[in-house]
C-alpha positions, 0 to 999 in steps of 0.5 A: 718594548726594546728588543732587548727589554726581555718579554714574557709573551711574544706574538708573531703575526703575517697575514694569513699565519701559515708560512712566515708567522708560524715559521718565526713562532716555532725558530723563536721558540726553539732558540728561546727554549736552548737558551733556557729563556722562559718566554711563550711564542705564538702567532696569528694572522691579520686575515681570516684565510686559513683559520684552523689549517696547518702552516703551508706543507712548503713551510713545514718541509723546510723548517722540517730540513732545519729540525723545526717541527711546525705540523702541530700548529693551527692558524687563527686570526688576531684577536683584542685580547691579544693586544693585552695578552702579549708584551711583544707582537712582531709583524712580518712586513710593514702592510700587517704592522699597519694592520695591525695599528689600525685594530690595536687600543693606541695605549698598547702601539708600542708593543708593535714591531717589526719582526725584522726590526727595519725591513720586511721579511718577504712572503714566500706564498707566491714564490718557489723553494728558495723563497722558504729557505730565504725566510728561514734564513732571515728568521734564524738570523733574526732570533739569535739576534733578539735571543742574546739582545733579551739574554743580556738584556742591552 
């Protein structure tokens, strides 16, 4: 699906759903939802790391800064279902869109995606504050992008 083709169901996916995924959910959604676009966003993990934890309490501190509130989000492992239940899954790097190739029926690849569109958003798991701040920033970028994309659908 073109980023513009406005979806109905987006997911976001990272490896272990606890810093970029539920980041990319809770920004998207909220731009989503100001700009009275009726879309539901979720995420989901390629590993089973994290199952049932919150994001990373570093995720949730930042976005917190920004005004999202990721605290009520609970990680969890992509699913078959999900390859049908979504119009859009949007990958944050190119080692989860490979995963996610590999597991996903060859008639629904081209709901696969980068979140980025042509680069890797960075994973700030090893790294320090600024690491967060930098998804953060890529992330709000990257939604009021794909926000006015679907709101004038070009």
């Amino acid at each position: 699906m073109p980023p513009a083709a406005k979806p109905r169901r987006v997911l976001l996916v990272c490896m272990g759903n606890i810093c970029r995924s539920p980041t990319a959910e809770e920004v998207l959604r909220s731009k989503a939802t100001r700009a009275c676009l009726e879309v539901q966003f979720d995420s989901a993990g390629t590993e089973n790391y994290h199952i049932g934890e919150p994001p990373d309490p570093r995720s949730i501190e930042h976005a917190r800064r920004r005004g999202y509130e990721l605290g009520h989000l609970r990680a969890r492992q992509i699913c078959a279902e999900d390859f049908t239940s979504f119009d859009l899954i949007l990958a944050a790097d190119e080692i989860n869109l490979s995963s996610l190739r590999v597991i996903c029926p060859a008639s629904r690849r081209g709901r696969l995606q980068l979140l980025l569109g042509d680069h890797a958003l960075p994973d700030p798991y090893y790294g320090g504050s600024d690491g967060f701040e930098k998804v953060l920033d890529m992330v709000e970028k990257r939604a009021d992008y794909l926000v006015s994309q679907w709101l004038s659908g070009n």
